[in-house]
C-alpha positions as CSV (number, residue, x, y, z in Angstrom):
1,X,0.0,0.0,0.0
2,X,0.8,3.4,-1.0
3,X,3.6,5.6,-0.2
4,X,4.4,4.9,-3.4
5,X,4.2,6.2,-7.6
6,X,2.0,3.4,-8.6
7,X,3.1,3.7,-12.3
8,X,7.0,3.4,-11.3
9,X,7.3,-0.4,-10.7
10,X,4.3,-2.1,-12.2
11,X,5.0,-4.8,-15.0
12,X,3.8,-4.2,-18.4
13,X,1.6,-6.7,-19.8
14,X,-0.2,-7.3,-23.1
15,X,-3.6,-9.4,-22.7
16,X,-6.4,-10.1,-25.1
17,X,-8.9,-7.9,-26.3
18,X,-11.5,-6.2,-24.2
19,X,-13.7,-3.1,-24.6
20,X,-12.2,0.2,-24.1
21,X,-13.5,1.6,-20.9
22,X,-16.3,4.4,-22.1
23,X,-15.3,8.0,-19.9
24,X,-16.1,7.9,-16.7
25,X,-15.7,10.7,-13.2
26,X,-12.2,9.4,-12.9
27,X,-11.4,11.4,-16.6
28,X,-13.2,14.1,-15.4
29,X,-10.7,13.9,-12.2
30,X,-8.1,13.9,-13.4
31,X,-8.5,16.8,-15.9
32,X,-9.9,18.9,-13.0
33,X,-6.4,18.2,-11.3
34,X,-4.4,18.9,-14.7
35,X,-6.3,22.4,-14.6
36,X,-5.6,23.3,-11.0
37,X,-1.6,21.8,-11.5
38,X,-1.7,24.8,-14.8
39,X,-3.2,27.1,-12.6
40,X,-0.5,26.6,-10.2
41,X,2.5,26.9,-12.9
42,X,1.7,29.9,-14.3
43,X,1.2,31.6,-11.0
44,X,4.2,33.1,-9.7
45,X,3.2,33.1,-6.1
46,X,3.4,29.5,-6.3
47,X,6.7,29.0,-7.6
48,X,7.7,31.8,-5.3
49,X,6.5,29.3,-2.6
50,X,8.9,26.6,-3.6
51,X,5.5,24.3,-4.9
52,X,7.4,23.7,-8.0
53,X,11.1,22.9,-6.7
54,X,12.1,19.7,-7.8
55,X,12.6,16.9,-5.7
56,X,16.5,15.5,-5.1
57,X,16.0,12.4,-6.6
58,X,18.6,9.5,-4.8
59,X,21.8,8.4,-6.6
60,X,20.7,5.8,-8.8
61,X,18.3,5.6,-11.4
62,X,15.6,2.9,-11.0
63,X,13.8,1.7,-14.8
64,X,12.7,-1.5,-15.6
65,X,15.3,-4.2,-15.9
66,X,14.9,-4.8,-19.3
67,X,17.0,-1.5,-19.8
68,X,19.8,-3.4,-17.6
69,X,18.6,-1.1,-14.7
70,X,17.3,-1.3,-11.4
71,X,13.7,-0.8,-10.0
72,X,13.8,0.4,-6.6
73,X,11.0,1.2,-4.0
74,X,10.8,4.4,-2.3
75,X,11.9,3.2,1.2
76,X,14.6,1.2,-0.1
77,X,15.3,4.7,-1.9
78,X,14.9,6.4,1.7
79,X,17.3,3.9,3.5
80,X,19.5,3.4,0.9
81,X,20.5,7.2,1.4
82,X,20.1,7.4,4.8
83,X,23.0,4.2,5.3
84,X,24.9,5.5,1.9
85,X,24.1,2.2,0.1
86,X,24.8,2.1,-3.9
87,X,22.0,1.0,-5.1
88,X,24.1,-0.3,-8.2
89,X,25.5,-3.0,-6.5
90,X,22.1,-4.4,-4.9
91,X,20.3,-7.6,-6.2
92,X,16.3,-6.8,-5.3
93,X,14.3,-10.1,-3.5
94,X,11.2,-7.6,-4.4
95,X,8.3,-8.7,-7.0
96,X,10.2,-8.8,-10.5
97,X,13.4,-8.0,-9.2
98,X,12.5,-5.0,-7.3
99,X,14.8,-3.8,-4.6
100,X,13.0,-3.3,-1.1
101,X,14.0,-1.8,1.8
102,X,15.0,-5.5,3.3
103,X,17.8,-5.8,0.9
104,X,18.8,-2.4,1.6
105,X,18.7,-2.9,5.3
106,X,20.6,-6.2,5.0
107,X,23.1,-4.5,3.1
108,X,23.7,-2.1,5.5
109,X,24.2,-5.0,8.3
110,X,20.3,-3.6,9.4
111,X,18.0,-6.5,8.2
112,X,15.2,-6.8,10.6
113,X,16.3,-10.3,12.9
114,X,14.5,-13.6,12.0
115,X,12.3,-15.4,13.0
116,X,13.1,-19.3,14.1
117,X,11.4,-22.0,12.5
118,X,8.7,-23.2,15.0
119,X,8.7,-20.0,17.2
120,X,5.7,-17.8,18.3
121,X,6.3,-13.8,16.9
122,X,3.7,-12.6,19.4
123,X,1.9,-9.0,17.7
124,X,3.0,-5.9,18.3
125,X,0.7,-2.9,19.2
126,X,0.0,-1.9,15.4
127,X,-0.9,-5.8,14.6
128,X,-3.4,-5.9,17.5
129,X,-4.9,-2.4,16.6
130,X,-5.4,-4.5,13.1
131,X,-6.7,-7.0,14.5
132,X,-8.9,-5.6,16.6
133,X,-10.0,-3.5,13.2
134,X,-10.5,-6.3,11.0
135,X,-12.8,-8.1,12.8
136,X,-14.8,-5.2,13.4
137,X,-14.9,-4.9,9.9
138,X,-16.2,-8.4,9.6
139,X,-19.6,-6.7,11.2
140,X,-20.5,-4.8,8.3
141,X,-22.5,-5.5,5.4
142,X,-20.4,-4.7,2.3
143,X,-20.7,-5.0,-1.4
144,X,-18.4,-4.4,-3.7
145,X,-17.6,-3.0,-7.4
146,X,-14.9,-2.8,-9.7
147,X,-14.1,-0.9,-13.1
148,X,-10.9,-0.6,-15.3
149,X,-9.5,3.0,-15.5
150,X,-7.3,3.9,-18.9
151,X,-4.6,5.6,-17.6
152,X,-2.9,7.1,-20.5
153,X,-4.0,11.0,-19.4
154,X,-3.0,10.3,-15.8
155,X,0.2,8.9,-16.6
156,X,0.8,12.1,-18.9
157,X,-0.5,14.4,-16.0
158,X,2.0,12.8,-13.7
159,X,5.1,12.8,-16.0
160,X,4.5,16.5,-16.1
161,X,4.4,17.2,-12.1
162,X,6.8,13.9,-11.3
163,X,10.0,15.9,-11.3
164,X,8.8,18.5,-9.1
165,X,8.3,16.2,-6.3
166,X,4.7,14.5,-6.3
167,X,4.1,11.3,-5.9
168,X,1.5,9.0,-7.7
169,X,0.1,8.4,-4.2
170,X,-0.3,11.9,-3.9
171,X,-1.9,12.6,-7.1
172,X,-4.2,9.5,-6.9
173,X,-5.4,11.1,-3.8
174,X,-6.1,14.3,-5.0
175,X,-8.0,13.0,-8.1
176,X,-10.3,10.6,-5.4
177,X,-11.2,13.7,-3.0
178,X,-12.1,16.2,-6.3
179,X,-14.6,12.9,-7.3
180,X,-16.1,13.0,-3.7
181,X,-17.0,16.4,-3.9
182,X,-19.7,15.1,-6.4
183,X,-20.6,11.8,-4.4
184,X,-20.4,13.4,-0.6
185,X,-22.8,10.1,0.4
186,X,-19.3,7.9,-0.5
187,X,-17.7,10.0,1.7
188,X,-19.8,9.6,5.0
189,X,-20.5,7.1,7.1
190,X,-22.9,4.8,9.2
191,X,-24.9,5.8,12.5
192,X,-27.5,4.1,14.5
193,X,-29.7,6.9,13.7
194,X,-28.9,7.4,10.4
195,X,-25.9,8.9,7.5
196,X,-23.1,10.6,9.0
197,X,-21.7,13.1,6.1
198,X,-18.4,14.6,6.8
199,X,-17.3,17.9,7.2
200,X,-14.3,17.7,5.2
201,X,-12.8,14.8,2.9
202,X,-10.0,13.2,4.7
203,X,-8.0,10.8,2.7
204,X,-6.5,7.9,4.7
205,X,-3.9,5.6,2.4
206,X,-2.7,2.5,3.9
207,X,0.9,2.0,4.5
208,X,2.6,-1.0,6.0
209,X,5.0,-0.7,8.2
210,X,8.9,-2.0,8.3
211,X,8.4,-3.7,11.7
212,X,4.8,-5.2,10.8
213,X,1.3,-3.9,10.9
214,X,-0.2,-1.7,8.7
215,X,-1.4,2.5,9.6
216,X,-3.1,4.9,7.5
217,X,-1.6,8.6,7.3
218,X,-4.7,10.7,6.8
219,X,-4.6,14.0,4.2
220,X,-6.8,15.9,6.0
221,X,-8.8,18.4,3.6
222,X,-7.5,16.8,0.8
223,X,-10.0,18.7,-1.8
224,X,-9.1,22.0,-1.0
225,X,-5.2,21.8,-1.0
226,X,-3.3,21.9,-4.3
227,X,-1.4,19.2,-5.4
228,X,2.3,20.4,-4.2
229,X,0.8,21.1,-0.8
230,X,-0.8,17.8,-0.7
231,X,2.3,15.9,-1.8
232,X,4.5,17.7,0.5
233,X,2.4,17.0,3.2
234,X,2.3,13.3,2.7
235,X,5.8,13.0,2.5
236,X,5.9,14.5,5.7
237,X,3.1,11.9,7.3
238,X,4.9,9.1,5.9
239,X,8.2,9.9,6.8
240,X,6.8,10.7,10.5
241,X,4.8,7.7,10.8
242,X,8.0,5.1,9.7
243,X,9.5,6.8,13.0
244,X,6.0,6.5,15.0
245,X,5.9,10.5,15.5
246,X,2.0,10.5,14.0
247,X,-0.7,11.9,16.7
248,X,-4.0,10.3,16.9
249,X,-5.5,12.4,14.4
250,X,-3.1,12.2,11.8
251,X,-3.8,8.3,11.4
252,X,-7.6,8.4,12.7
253,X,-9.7,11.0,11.2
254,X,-9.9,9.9,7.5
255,X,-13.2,9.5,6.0
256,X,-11.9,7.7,2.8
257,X,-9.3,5.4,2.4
258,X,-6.8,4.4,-0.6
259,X,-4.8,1.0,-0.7
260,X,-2.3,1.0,-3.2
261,X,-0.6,-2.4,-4.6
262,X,0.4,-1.7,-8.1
263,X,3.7,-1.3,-7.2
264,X,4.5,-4.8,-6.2
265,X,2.9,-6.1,-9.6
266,X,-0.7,-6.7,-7.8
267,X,-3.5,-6.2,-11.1
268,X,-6.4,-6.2,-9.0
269,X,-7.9,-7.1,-5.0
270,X,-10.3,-6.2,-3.0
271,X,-9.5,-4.2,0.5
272,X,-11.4,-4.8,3.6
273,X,-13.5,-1.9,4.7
274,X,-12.0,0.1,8.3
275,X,-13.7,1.0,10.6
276,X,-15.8,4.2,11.2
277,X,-16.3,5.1,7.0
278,X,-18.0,4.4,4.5
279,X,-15.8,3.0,1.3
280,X,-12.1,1.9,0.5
281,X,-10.8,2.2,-2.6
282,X,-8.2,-1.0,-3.8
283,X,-5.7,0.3,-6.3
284,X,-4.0,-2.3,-9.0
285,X,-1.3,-1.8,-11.3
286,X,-1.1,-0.3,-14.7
287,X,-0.6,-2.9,-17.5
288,X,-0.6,-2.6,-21.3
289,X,-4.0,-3.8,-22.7
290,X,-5.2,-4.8,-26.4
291,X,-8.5,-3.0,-26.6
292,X,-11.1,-2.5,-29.0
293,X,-11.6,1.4,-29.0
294,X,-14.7,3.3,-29.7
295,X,-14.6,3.5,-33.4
296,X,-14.1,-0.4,-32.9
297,X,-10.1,-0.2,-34.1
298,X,-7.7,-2.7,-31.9
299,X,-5.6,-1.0,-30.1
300,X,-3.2,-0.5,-27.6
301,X,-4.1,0.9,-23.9
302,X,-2.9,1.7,-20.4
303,X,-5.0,0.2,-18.1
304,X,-5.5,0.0,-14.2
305,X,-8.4,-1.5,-12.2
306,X,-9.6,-0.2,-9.0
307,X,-12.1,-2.0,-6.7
308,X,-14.2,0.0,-4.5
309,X,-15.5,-1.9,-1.3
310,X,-18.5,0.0,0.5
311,X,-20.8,0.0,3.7
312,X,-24.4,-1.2,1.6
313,X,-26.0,0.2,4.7
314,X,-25.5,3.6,3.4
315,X,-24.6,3.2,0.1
316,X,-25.7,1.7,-2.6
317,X,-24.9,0.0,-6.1
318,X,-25.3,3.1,-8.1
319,X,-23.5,5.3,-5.6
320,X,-20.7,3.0,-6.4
């Protein structure tokens, strides 16, 4: 799950023919977040503000290994800096090759002590908080619904904004809290005495955690921040909550949640609904697709599918 470009790392794959997807809220999203990312760059204010500085990017250069390169995930990215590990000279355990953060922490004489054959790992106090949520969770009447996204104007959106620092996670976010400004009934959640809307969109994105468990950094007013605000601000909850330094309300407050596993190869799942709101949103990876386009021409196509599982309580089939 997500601190993570969900583009960077996925395998590209050619499958048979299928339908092109017809336009959806998701185009609509996107574009909406294209407009405010121009708005941004031609305002000098913003630039003034450092929104548009680009990112240091870490001393190798992950790309697919075709290219005889290396693909490299962002908290083996992280570590790898912060123990001065080359990269270069690391073979990745990861899905296809990938390096992860355990080959960079074993390289640095770090790797995370094992477990004997036979022994008992008791939890720790982030694996009995998701625990204790997932069989909550197991209370709830859910349904859920899937559909395939072409990705070819989000991937062009995020090449452009990419080397100025945002993240796919980021971007995905922003694009999911501009849609639930037009479906506010996705956004709330269920009471004894009836639909609790929210105030605000809080996006909460899952992140697992180097030491086990799982925790879900919340962008808090996601709709109304731009996107360089929003990315800088969940590099900052990420970064804090790998060192345990989130409050309460920076992990509990989200009224939408985002798990993200395109980047270790995942094409589609389904994500079990937390706690206290109404929908999560399961994230796949982008693959190349053989589609049969509107004008009913084969041809080639971008493609991600996301699976949206929700409280049928409160919502309902065509809310999804």
């Amino acid at each position: 799950a997500a601190n993570r470009s969900s583009s960077a790392a996925q395998p590209s794959t050619t499958e048979a023919a299928a339908p092109e997807p017809a336009p959806a809220e998701t185009k609509q999203a996107v574009a909406e977040v294209a407009q405010q990312v121009h708005a941004l760059e031609t305002t000098p204010k913003a630039v003034q503000n450092g929104a548009s500085q680009p990112v240091v990017q870490a001393e190798s250069r992950p790309s697919t290994q075709s290219s005889g390169r290396h693909i490299v995930s962002p908290r083996a990215r992280k570590l790898a800096k912060q123990y001065k590990v080359y990269l270069g000279t690391l073979q990745g355990t990861g899905p296809h090759g990938r390096i992860v953060a355990e080959d960079v922490q074993r390289a640095a004489g770090h790797a995370p002590a094992a477990v004997a054959p036979g022994e008992l790992a008791a939890f720790n106090s982030l694996q009995q908080a998701v625990v204790r949520n997932m069989d909550a969770s197991l209370s709830v009447p859910v349904f859920r619904v899937g559909y395939t996204i072409t990705t070819n104007e989000l991937d062009k959106l995020y090449k452009q904004i990419k080397p100025k620092g945002v993240t796919m996670t980021a971007l995905l976010a922003k694009a999911v809290a501009v849609t639930l400004t037009k479906h506010p009934v996705v956004n709330a959640s269920f009471d004894e005495k009836g639909i609790q809307y929210s105030s605000s969109i809080n996006i909460a994105v899952a992140v697992a955690m180097p030491d086990g468990g799982l925790i879900t950094p919340v962008l808090r007013g996601a709709a109304q921040m731009d996107i360089y605000s929003l990315s800088r601000t969940w590099k900052d909850l990420v970064t804090r909550a790998r060192s345990k330094q989130l409050t309460p309300e920076e992990y509990n407050s989200g009224t939408f949640t985002l798990s993200n596993l395109g980047m270790f190869g995942v094409d589609s799942f389904d994500a079990i609904l937390p706690p206290g709101q109404g929908s999560i949103l399961a994230i796949g990876g982008a693959q190349q697709k053989v589609v049969v386009t509107p004008d009913g021409t084969m041809g080639v196509r971008k493609q991600m599918r996301v699976n949206m599982t929700s409280d049928h309580r409160i919502i309902y089939g065509a809310d999804g």
